[in-house]
Structures are given as C-alpha cells and as structure tokens.
N, C-alpha and C positions, 0 to 999 in steps of 0.2 A: 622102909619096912625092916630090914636089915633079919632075913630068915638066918637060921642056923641049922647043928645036926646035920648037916651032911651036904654032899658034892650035887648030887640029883635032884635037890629045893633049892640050890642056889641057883643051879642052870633054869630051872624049868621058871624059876622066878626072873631070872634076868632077860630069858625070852619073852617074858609076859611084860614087864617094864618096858623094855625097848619097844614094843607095840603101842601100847599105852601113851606112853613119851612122844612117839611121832607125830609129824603132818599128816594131816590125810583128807583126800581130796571132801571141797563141799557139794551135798546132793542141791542146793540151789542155785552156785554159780559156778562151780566144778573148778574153784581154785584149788592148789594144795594148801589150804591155810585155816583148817580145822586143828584146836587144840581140845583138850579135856577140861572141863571145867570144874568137875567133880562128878559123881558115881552115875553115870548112864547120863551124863548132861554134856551137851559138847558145845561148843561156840566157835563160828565162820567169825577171823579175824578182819578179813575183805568184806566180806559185805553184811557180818554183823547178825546173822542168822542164828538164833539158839534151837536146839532138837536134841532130844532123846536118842538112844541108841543102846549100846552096849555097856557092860561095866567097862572094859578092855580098847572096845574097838567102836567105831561111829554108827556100824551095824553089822548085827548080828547074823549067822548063820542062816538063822530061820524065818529074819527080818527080809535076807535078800530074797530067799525060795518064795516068799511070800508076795514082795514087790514083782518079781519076774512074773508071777502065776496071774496078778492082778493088771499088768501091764500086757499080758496076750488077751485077758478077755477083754481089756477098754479095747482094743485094736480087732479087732473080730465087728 
C-alpha cells in the first residue's frame, strides 16, 4: 500500500495490516489456519473451507452480535 503524509496513517495502517496478515481461527473446524484471499473472501488452509467475512478480519463486528443473537434463539 505504502501510505504517506504523516506518522498517524502509517501506524493506524500498520495496525490494520498486521490484522489482515494474520492466522485466524476457522469457524468450521476451529484451526488457526485462515488466510485472506482477497476483499471480504477468506480461505481454511486445513480443511479448505471458503467464506465471506470482513474486508480486514474473518468477521465482522456486527457479523459476531448477529451470530451470538441467532445462536440463543436456536437454543431456547
């Protein structure tokens, strides 16, 4: 990407990279061996799983509140 212009786009950018760049556990077999594929696409290295998600992250903020809220009424 390589931002410029100042000290506060480079940090806020290198925090958002190193998230991006990480392992991160898979929701179908709970390795750590998700990578990014490209924009909001991830892929399970282990068992080969493709899924949507975040631009950044495997899932979103609003993905999780959404799962948690959807996961008490199956269980009720």
């Amino acid at each position: 990407m390589g931002s410029r212009y100042g000290r506060t786009i480079r940090k806020r950018e290198e925090k958002v990279l190193k998230v991006q760049r990480a392992k991160h556990a898979c929701p179908i077999c709970g390795k750590k061996n998700v990578k990014r594929q490209g924009t909001a696409l991830w892929i399970c290295n282990s068992c080969g799983a493709k899924f949507s998600g975040g631009a950044y992250t495997p899932e979103t903020a609003v993905g999780e509140t959404a799962r948690k809220f959807l996961d008490g009424i199956v269980k009720k």
